[in-house]
C-alpha positions in Angstrom: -28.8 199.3 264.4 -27.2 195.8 263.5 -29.9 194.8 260.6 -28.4 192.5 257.9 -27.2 193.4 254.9 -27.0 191.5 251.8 -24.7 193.2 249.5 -24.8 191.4 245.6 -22.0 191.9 243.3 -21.9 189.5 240.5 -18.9 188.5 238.7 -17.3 187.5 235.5 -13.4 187.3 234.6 -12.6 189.8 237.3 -9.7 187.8 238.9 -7.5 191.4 238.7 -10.0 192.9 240.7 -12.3 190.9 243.0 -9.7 190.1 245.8 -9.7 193.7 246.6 -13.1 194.7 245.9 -13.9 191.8 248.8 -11.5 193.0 251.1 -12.8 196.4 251.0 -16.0 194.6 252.3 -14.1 192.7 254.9 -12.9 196.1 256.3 -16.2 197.7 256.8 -16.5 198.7 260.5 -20.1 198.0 260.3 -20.0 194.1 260.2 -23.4 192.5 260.1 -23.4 191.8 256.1 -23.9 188.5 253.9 -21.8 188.9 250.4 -23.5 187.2 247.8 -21.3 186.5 244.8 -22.7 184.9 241.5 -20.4 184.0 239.1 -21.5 184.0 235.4 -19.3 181.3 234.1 -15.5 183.1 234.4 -13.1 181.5 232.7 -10.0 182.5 234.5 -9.3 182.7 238.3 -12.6 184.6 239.4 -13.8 181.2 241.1 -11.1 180.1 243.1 -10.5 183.2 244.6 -13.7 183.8 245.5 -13.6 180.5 246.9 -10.5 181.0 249.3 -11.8 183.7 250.5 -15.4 181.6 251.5 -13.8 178.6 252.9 -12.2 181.7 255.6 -15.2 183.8 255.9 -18.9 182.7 256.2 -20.5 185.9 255.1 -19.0 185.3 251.4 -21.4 183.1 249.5 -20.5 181.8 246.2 -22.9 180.7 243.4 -22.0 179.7 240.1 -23.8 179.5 237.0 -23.7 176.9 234.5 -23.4 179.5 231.3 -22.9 183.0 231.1 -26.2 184.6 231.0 -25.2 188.0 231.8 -24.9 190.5 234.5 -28.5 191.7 235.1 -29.3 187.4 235.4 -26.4 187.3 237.9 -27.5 190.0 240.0 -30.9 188.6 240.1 -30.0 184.8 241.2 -28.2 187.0 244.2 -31.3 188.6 245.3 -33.5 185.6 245.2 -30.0 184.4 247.5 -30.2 187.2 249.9 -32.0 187.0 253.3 -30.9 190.6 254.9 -33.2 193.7 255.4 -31.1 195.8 253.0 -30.0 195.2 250.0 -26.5 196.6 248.8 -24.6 196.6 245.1 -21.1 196.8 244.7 -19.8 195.4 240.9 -16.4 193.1 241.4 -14.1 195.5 240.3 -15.3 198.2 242.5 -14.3 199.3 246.0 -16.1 201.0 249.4 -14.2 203.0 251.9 -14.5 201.4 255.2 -16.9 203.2 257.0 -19.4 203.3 253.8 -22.2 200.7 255.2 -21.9 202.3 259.1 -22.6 205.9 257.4 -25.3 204.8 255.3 -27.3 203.1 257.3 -26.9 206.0 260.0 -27.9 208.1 257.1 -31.3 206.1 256.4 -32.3 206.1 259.8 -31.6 209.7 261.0 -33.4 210.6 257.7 -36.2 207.8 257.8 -35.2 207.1 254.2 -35.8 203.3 253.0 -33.6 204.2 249.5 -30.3 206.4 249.1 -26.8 206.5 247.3 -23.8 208.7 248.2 -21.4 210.3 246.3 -18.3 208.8 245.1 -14.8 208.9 243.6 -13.1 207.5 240.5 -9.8 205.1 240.5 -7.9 203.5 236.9 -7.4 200.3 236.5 -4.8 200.0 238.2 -6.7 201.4 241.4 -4.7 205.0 240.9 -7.1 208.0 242.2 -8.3 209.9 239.4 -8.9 212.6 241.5 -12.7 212.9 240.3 -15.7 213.0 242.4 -19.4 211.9 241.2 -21.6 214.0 243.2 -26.0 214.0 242.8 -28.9 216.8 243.7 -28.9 216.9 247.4 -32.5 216.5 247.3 -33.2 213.8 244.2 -36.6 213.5 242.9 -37.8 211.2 240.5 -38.2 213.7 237.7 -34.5 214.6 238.0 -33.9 210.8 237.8 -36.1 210.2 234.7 -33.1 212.3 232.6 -30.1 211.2 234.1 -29.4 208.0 236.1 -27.7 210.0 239.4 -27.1 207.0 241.7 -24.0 205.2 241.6 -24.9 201.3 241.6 -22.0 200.8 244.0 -23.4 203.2 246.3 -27.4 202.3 246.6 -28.9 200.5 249.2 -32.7 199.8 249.9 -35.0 198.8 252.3 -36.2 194.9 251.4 -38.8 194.9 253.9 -39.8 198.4 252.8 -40.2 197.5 248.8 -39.7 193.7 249.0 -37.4 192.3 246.8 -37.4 194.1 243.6 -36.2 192.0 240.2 -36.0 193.6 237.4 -35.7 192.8 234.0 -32.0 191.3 232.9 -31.1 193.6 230.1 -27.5 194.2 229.2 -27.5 197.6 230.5 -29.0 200.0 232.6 -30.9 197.5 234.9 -30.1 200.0 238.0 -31.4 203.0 236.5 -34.7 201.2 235.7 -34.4 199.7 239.2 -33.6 203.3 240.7 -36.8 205.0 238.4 -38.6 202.0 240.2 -38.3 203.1 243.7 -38.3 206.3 243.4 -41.7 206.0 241.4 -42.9 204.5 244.8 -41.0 207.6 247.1 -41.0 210.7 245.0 -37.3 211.8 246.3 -34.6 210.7 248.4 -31.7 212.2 249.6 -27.6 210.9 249.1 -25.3 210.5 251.9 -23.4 214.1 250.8 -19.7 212.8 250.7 -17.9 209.6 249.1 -17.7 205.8 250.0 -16.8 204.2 247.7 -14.1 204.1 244.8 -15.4 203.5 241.4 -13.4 201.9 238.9 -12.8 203.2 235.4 -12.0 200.2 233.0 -10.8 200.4 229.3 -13.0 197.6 228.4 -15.8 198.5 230.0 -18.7 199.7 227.6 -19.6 202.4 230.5 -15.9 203.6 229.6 -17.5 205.5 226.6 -21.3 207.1 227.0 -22.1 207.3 223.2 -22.1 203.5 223.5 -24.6 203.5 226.1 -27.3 205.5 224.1 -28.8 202.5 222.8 -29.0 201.4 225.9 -30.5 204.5 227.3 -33.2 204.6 224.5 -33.9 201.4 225.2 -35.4 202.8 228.9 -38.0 205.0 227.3 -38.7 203.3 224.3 -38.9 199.3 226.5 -38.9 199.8 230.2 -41.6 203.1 230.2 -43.0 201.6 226.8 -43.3 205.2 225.2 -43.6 205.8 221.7 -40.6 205.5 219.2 -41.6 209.6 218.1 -41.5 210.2 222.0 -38.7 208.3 222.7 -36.7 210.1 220.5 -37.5 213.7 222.2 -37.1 212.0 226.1 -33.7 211.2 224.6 -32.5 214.2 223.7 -33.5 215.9 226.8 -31.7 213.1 228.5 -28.3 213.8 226.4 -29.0 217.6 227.4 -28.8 216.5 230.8 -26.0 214.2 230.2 -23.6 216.7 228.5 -24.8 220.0 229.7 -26.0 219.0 233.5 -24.6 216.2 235.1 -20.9 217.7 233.9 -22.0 220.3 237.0 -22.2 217.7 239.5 -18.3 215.9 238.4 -15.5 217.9 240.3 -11.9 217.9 240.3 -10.6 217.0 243.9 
């Protein structure tokens, strides 16, 4: 297999972290990728560095946007960029272990899979192992997904000529779980590559840092992206935060 792969990873102020997180893409041992960066109007170093590392490497595309308009706007100006059969998200501050697109993309086709994630393990932000490891249901069906958002964005990868090019809507949060509940809507299940690759980072600033911020956010899924009820809503979130607090927890280990 030597298919392309576009990987998208918009970016925004993340000069502390993107030289690395590019790197880590530079090291993969399977080689036949495009990196499509879109900047959402950074104000510190973000652009040159992403720009060094372009002029060296022709696989790094850079495309910069007059205003910020958020990450779920970024991400989508980097699909309509991206010209490979899969498509692969890793954020700017987060990392993959080198062999991460070789064992994934063995993993689709030995499984004849177009969609799947893999586990994967947490780092501070100063890249120190936290020594925590997100694992998923071995077998993940769209029911488990509809309660709890399973896949790591910096693990996925689909099939573009399977689902075509899917956008969805640029909300400040949660676009890959609704993007995730969209595929699997299509497949029923999928499976996750059973082991990490890929090093997730855990920033102080980020609103993902603290899960009762995100409830809005999660609300907003049922309530705007399924278009259920405000009384309905309601109940789908509380069995979500069920799952959250009392499930999920299960699938977080200690390593």
């Amino acid at each position: 297999m030597n298919d392309l792969v576009s990987i998208l990873t918009p970016t925004y102020n993340t000069e502390k972290f993107i030289r690395a997180t590019i790197e880590s893409v530079q090291n993969q041992t399977y080689q036949n990728w495009e990196m499509i960066l879109v900047d959402d109007a950074s104000t510190d170093e973000t652009v040159k560095i992403i720009s060094d590392f372009a002029e060296k490497d022709s696989r790094i595309k850079l495309f910069k946007l007059p205003k910020n308009s958020g990450n779920g706007f970024a991400r989508n100006v980097a699909l309509e960029k991206a010209s490979g059969k899969y498509i692969a998200f890793l954020d700017a501050d987060d990392l993959w272990f080198p062999n991460k697109l070789k064992k994934q993309l063995q993993f689709l086709k030995t499984n004849n899979l177009p969609f799947t994630f893999s586990f994967y393990d947490c780092i501070d932000e100063e890249g120190n192992n936290l020594n925590r490891r997100v694992e998923a249901p071995l077998n993940l069906t769209y029911n488990q997904l509809f309660f709890c958002n399973y896949v790591g964005n910096l693990t996925a990868i689909y099939d573009a000529e399977y689902f075509g090019k899917i956008v969805i809507e640029a909300t400040q949060k949660r676009q890959d779980w609704r993007l995730w509940l969209t595929i699997l809507k299509q497949i029923k299940e999928t499976k996750p590559v059973p082991e990490p690759l890929a090093f997730y980072r855990i920033r102080k600033d980020s609103i993902s840092s603290s899960k009762f911020k995100l409830i809005k956010h999660n609300f907003g899924v049922y309530r705007d992206f399924h278009g259920y009820n405000l009384f309905f809503s309601v109940l789908l979130m509380m069995r979500f935060l069920f799952t959250q607090l009392i499930i999920k927890p299960k699938y977080i280990k200690k390593v």
